[in-house]
C-alpha positions as CSV (number, residue, x, y, z in Angstrom):
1,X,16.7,-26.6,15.8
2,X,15.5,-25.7,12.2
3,X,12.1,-24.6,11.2
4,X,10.3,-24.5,8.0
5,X,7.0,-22.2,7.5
6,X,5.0,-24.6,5.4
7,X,2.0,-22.2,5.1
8,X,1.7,-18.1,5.8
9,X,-2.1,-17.0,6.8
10,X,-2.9,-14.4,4.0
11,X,-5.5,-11.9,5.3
12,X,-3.3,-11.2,8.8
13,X,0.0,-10.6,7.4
14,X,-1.2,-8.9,4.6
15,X,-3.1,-6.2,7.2
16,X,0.1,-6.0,9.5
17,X,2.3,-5.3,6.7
18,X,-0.5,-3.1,5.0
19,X,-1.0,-0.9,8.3
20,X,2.6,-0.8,9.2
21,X,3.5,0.7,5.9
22,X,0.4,3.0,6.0
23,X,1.9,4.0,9.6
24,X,5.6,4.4,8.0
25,X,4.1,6.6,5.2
26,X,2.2,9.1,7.3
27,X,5.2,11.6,8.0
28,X,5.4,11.9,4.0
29,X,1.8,12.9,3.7
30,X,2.2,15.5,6.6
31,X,4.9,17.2,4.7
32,X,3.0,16.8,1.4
33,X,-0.3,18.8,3.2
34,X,2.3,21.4,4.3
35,X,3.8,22.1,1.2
36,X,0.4,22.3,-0.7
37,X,-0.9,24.9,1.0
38,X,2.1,26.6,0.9
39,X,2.8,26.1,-2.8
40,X,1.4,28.9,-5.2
41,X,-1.0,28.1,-7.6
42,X,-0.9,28.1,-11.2
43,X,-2.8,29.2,-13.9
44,X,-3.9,26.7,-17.0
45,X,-4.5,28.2,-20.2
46,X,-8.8,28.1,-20.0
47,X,-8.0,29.8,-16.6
48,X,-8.2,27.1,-14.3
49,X,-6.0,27.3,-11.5
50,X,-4.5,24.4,-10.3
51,X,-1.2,23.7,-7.8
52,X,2.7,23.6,-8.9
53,X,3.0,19.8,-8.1
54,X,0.4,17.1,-6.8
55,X,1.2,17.3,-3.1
56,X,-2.6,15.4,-2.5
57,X,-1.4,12.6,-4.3
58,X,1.6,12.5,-1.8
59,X,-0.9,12.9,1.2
60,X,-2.9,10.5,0.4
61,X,-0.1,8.6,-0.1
62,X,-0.4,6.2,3.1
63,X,-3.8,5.5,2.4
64,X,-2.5,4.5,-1.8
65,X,0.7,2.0,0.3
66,X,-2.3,0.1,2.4
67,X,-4.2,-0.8,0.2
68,X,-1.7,-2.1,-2.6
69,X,0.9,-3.4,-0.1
70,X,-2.6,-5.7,1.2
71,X,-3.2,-7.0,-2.0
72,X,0.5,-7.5,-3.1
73,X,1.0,-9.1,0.1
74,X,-2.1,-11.6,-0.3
75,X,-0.9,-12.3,-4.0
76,X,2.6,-13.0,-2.2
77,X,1.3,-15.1,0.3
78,X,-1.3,-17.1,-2.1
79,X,2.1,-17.6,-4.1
80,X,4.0,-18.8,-1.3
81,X,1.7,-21.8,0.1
82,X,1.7,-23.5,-3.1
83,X,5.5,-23.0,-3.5
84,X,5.9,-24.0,0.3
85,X,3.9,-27.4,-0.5
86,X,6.1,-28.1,-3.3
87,X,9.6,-27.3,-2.7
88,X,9.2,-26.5,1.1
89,X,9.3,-22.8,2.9
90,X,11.6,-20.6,4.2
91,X,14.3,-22.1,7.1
92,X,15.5,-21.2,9.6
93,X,17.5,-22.1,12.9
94,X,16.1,-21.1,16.5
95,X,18.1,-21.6,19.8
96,X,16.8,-21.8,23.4
């Protein structure tokens, strides 16, 4: 039997997808913590000390994927419905 998805709800796949690849992202930021405070610092010209490389970008890296992945996921699924009412949606066949 074939199926067509005519419309996608926006808000809950956009936060399954959006805390999946928050989840899927959290290992990075652990080894990004780790090798901040392990990194030396380094010294700017005024005197300023600052680290080698951003690791705290990289740990809050999850938290950056969540919230972009929502909103290019409800762009994605705003997209979709009015393609889907158009042309159709996806297919696909299912078997009992």
């Amino acid at each position: 039997m074939k199926v067509q998805i005519t419309n996608i709800s926006g808000h809950q796949t956009s936060k399954v997808l959006a805390i999946t690849f928050a989840i899927l992202t959290l290992p990075f930021s652990f080894i990004a913590l780790f090798f901040f405070f392990i990194t030396p610092e380094m010294e700017t010209n005024n005197g300023k000390k600052i680290p080698n490389f951003p690791f705290l970008f990289f740990a809050l890296a999850p938290l950056f994927y969540g919230v972009m992945f929502y909103f290019m996921q409800r762009l994605f699924c705003w997209a979709y419905n009015i393609v889907a009412k158009k042309v159709g949606g996806f297919e696909f066949e299912t078997s009992e």
